[in-house]
N, C-alpha and C positions, 0 to 999 in steps of 0.2 A: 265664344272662342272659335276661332276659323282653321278648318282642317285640310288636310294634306290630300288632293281630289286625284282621283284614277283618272288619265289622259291619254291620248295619243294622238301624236303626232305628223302631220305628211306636208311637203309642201315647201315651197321657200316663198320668202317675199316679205309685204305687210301683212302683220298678223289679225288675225280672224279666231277670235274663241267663240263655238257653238257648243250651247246648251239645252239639250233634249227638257220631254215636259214628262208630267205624272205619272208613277211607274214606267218611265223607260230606262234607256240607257247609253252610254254615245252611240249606240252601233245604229240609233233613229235616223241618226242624220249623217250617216257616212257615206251615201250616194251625192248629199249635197258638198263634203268634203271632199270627195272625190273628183269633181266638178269645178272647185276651188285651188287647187292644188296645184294647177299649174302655174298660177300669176299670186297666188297666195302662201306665208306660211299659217295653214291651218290645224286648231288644237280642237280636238274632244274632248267634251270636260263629263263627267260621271257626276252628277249634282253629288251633295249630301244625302247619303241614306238609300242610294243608287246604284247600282250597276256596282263595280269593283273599290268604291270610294265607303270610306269610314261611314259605323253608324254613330247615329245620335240621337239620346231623348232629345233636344232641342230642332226643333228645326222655323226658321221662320223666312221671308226674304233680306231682312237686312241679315242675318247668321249667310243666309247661302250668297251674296252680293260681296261679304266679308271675304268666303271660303273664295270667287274667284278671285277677285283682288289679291290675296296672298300666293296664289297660286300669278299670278301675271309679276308679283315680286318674286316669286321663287325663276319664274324665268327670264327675270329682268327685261320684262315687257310694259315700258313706259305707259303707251297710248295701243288701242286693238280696236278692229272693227269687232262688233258684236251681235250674236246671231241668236234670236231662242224663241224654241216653239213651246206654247203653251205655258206650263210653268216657268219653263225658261225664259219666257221672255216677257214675264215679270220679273225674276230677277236680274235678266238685263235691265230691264226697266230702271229696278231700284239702283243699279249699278249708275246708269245715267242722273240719275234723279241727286243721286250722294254725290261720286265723284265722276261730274262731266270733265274733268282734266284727264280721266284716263278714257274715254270714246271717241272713235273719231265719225263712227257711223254706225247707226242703230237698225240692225231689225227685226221688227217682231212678227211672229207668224200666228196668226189667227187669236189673237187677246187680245183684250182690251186691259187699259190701264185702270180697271174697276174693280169691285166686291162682289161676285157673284156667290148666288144663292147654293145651299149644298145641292150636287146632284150625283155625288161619287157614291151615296152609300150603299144601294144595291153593288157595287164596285166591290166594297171595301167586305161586305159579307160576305160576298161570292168566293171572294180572294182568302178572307178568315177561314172560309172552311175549306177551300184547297188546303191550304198550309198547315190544317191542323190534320186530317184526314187519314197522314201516314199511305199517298200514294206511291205506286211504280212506276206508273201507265199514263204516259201524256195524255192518249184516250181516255182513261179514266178520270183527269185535271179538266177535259174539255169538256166532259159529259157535265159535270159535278158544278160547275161553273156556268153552265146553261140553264141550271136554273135559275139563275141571276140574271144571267145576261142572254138577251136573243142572239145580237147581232154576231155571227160565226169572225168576222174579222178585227171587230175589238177582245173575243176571246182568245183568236189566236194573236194580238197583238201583245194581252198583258201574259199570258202564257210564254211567250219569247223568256219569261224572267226565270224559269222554272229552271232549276239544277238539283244535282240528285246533292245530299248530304252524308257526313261520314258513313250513315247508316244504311245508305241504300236507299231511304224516301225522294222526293222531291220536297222540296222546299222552292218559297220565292226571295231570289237574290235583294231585291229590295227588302227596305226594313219599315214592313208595314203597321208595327205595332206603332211604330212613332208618327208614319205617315196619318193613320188614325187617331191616332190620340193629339197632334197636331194642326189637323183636317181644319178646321176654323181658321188658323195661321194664314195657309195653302191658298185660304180661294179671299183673301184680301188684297187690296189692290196696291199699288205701291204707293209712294208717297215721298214729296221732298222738293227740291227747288227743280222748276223747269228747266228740260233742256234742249238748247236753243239746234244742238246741231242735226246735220240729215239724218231724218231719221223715215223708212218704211216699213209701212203697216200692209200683209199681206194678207188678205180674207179670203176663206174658203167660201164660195156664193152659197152652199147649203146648210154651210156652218151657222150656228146661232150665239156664237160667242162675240163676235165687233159685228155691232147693232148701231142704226142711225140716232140711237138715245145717247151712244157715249162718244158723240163727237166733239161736244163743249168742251168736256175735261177731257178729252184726249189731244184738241188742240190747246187747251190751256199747260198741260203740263210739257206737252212736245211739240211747239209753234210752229216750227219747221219741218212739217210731217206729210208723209202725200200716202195713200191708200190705192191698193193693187188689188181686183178680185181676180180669181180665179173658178172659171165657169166650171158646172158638173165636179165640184171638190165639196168634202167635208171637212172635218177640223183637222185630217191628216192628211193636210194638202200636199204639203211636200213629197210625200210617199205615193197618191194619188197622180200626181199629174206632178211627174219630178222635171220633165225638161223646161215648161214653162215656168217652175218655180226656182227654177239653177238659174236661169237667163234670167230672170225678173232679180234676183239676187245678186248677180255675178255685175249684170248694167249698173244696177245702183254701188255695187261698191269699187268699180273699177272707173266712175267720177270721183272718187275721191285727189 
């Protein structure tokens, strides 16, 4: 069943729906809507289970490919350029892959159209015992999550999610019990009839997610595809090196 998604809105023009990746929230990619918003209208979409948008036991890519499509009928939005990083752009994907009548341009940032292997679960423990812990003290969510995690910019990236609850704790705005318990869903790749239109793949050079192994099935399933690296980037390219990544974005969809 497809639900009702937390968005917003800037922008006038042809529409552009961007959809952020795993634990985040539209607010990822609001410097690239920012960017967009002169010659675009641009929507922020809150996936399922995300940021300000409904939770759900379910969550899978056709459930969240369903959730935008109703949500492009809720704003009587025919056809949309389509934009998503990481998770999200697997469910672009799946969006292209089911109904190419509503895409007019695809792109995806840093994934590939595959099945990859688990590698969130230090992720998903680090984040179970913030959440359960009964913190105050974002210092104390950062500390407590470094045992998990080294890298200090992915903790403060999934910490972004943290809000306090009725009670005074912190809690994370995502709904990680389902994200977890889904977690096999999440890292499957999409699936469905090829689609034939422009579509670009942008790779972060240090990133290890689009690898020369899945270029068969990545042009098998999107023929008409061209691939952009971005040097000195990791899998948060966009946020990494954002002018190169708005212009690389902004060129391809303003061929349309």
């Amino acid at each position: 069943m497809s639900m009702k998604l937390n968005f917003i809105h800037q922008g006038e023009g042809h529409p552009v729906i961007l959809l952020h990746g795993l634990f985040g929230s539209l607010r990822n990619l609001s410097q690239v809507s920012k960017s967009l918003a002169d010659e675009f209208s641009v929507y922020l979409l809150d996936q399922r289970n995300h940021g300000a948008s409904p939770h759900s036991d379910q969550m899978n890519f056709r459930h969240m490919a369903e959730d935008v499509l109703h949500f492009m009928d809720s704003q009587n939005i025919a056809r949309a350029h389509l934009l998503g990083h990481s998770m999200g752009g697997k469910t672009a994907m799946q969006i292209a892959l089911n109904h190419a009548n509503r895409v007019n341009r695809l792109v995806v940032a840093d994934i590939a159209p595959v099945s990859y292997t688990r590698r969130h679960d230090p992720v998903i423990d680090g984040l179970t015992k913030v959440n359960n812990a009964r913190l105050t003290s974002r210092r104390d969510a950062d500390q407590l999550l470094s045992q998990y995690l080294l890298e200090p910019e992915v903790r403060a990236f999934l910490l972004k999610s943290l809000t306090r609850n009725e009670t005074g704790y912190f809690q994370l705005k995502f709904n990680l019990v389902s994200i977890a318990n889904n977690y096999e869903q999440l890292i499957q790749g999409p699936d469905g009839t090829p689609f034939d239109g422009p579509t670009l793949f942008i790779k972060g050079a240090e990133s290890p997610y689009i690898q020369e192994k899945h270029r068969d099935i990545t042009l098998r399933l999107f023929p008409n595809t061209q691939l952009k690296i971005i040097a000195g980037t990791g899998h948060w390219l966009h946020a990494e090196k954002p002018a190169i990544f708005n212009r690389l974005v902004s060129e391809f969809l303003k061929n349309d």
